[in-house]
Residue, then its C-alpha position, 0 to 999 in steps of 0.5 A: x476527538x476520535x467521537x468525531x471521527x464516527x458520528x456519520x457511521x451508524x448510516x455507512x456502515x449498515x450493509x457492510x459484509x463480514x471481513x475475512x482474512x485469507x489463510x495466510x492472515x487467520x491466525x494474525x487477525x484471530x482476535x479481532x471480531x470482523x462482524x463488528x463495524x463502525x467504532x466497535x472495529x476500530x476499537x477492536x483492532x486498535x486493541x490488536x494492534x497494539x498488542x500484536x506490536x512487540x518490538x518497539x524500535x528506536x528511531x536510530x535502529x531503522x537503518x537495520x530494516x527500512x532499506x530491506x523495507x524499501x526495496x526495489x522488487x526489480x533490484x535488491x540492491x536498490x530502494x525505491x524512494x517516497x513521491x518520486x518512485x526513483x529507484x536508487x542505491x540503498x548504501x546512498x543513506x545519510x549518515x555519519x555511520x555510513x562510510x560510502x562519500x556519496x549520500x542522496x537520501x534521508x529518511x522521511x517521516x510521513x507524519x512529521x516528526x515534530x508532530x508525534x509522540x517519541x515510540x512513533x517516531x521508530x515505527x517503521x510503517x511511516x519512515x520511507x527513503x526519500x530524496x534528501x531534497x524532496x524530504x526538505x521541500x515537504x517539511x511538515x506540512x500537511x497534506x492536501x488534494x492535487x494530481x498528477x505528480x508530486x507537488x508543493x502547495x505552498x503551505x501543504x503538500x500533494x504525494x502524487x497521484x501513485x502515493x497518494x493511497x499509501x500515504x492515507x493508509x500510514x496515517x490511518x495506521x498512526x490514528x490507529x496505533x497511537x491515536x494521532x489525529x488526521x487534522x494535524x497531517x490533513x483531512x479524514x476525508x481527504x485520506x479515505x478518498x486517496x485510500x480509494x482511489x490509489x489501490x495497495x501494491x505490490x510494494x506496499x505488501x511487501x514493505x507490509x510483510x518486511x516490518x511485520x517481521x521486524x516489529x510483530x504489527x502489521x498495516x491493516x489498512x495495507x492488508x485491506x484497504x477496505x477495513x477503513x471504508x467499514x470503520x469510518x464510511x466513505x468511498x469504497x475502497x478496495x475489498x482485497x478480502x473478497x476481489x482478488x481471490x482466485x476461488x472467484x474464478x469458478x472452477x477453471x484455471x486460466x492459463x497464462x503463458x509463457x511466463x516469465x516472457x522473453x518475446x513481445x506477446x502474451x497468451x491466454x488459455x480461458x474460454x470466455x472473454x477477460x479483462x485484462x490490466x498489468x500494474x508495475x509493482x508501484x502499483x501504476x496501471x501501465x497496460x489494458x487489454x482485453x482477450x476472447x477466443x478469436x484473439x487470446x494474446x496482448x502485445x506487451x513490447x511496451x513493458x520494460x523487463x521488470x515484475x508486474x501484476x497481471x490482474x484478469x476480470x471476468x464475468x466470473x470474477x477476478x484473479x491476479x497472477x505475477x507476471x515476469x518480463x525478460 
C-alpha cells in the first residue's frame, strides 16, 4: 500500500531545496538526511522516528500528560478542546478516577480507535481533550471536505476550518509511525490540502514540544509542515524552515513597542513598508494591516487580552515576534 502512496513524486519532488532544521532541531533531526526526497525521506524519517519514540505510553497514563499537552496558552488551568477551540477546566476529565462531580470532557482519538493497533493507541500526538458530546457525534467516521466550523456529514465528519491542518498533520504522523494507512480516516490528498491551507500554530508547537517530552519523538509535520509536501507532493505547504526565520530580515531589527500593551495601538520602528498579520494561538488570522514611515501604528482594540502572533512581511522578508495583550 505505502508504493501507492509515491508513484506521482518522481515529478513533484524534483526542484525541492534541502530542508534544515533551526539550531534548536539539529541534534533531534541529525540523522535524517533532508537531501533526500519522495519515499527515500519518508523512509529515512519513519526510521528516525521510530527510533527517537522511547517511552511507549499505555492508553490509561495519558491523563499524566494530555492536559499539560492541552493547555490554554492564556490559562494554565485550562484546555482547549478538539473542533471547538473552547477553553475549559482541565480538572473537568472524565473518569472514574477523577474525584471532581463535574465531567464534560473525554478523550478524543483522531484516528478512531476502533481502527489502530493497541501501542498507537497511547500515543499522545493523536489524543486531544474533546467535548464528551462532540467526540460522540464524530464516532468513527471519516474525514472529509467542508468549511467554515465543525460539522456532521452524515457518514463523515468535517474538523473545521481552524483544525482541519492539525488533524491532517496527526494522520501523516500515524501513517509515519505506524504505517496507518489514510484511506481508512479519509484521503492523502484531502489531508495534504487541509496541511496547506491550515498553517501550524502556536498551540500545535507546544502540544508538539509537551509530548516530546513526554514520549521522546516529535510531530515532524508540525515541525515543518512542508516536510509533507516534499514526501508526498501536493500543494505547498508552509516551509517553517526557510519563511519564518528572523535572518531573512536583512540586518536590521524591527522594533515593536510596547510589548506587552495595555493601550489600544501598536507601534513600529523599520523603515520601510511591512505586512502586518496577528494569529491568536489557534492559529486563526484575527488581524491585518499594513504600516510605513507616514503611518507606523495599528490599532488592535479589537484584541481581546491574550498571547498572539504578530507575523511581519516585508520586501526583506518575514519574521515573527509574540506579542501580549493586556
Amino acid at each position: 500500500m505505502k508504493q501507492s502512496y509515491f508513484l506521482f513524486l518522481l515529478v513533484t519532488s524534483l526542484g525541492f531545496g534541502q530542508l534544515t532544521p533551526p539550531a534548536e532541531l539539529q541534534v533531534y533531526y541529525s540523522d535524517v538526511d533532508f537531501n533526500l526526497t519522495g519515499a527515500q525521506l519518508y523512509d529515512d524519517l519513519a526510521v528516525e522516528t521510530i527510533a527517537k519514540h522511547t517511552t511507549l505510553l499505555a492508553y490509561s497514563e495519558r491523563h499524566d500528560y494530555l492536559y499539560d499537552a492541552d493547555e490554554d496558552l492564556s490559562n494554565a488551568a485550562n484546555v482547549i478542546l478538539m473542533y471547538t477551540g473552547e477553553s475549559r477546566s482541565d480538572d473537568e476529565w472524565l473518569s472514574g478516577n477523577n474525584p471532581n462531580v463535574t465531567q464534560t470532557f473525554n478523550t478524543e482519538h483522531v484516528y478512531p480507535q476502533s481502527l489502530i493497533g493497541n501501542t498507537a493507541k497511547g500515543d499522545l500526538h493523536h489524543l486531544r481533550s474533546c467535548d464528551i458530546s462532540i467526540n460522540s457525534d464524530r464516532g468513527s467516521n471519516p474525514f472529509a471536505a467542508g468549511s467554515g466550523a465543525y460539522e456532521n456529514l452524515g457518514t463523515a465528519w468535517f474538523p473545521g476550518d481552524e483544525w482541519k491542518g492539525d488533524v491532517a498533520r496527526m494522520i501523516m504522523y500515524l501513517n509515519l509511525r505506524y504505517t496507518e494507512p489514510f484511506e481508512d480516516v479519509g484521503s492523502l490528498a484531502l489531508f495534504l490540502q487541509w496541511n496547506a491551507d491550515d498553517p501550524v500554530s502556536p498551540f500545535e508547537e507546544n502540544r508538539n514540544s509537551v509530548i516530546s517530552a513526554a514520549q521522546g519523538v516529535r510531530n515532524p509535520f508540525i515541525d515543518n509542515p512542508y516536510i509533507a509536501t516534499v514526501i508526498w507532493g501536493g500543494p505547498a505547504a508552509q516551509d517553517s524552515w526557510n519563511t519564518l526565520s528572523v535572518a531573512d530580515i536583512d540586518q536590521e531589527t524591527i522594533k515593536v513597542f510596547p510589548n506587552p500593551v495595555s493601550g489600544n495601538k501598536i507601534y513600529f520602528e523599520y523603515g520601510k513598508s511591512i505586512e502586518i498579520s496577528i494569529y491568536d494561538v489557534l492559529g486563526k488570522l484575527v488581524l491585518k494591516s499594513s504600516v510605513s514611515n507616514t503611518m507606523n501604528n495599528v490599532d488592535i482594540s479589537s484584541l481581546r487580552e491574550g498571547i498572539y502572533i504578530l507575523k511581519m512581511k516585508s520586501d526583506s522578508g518575514t519574521t515573527t515576534k509574540k506579542l501580549i495583550r493586556q
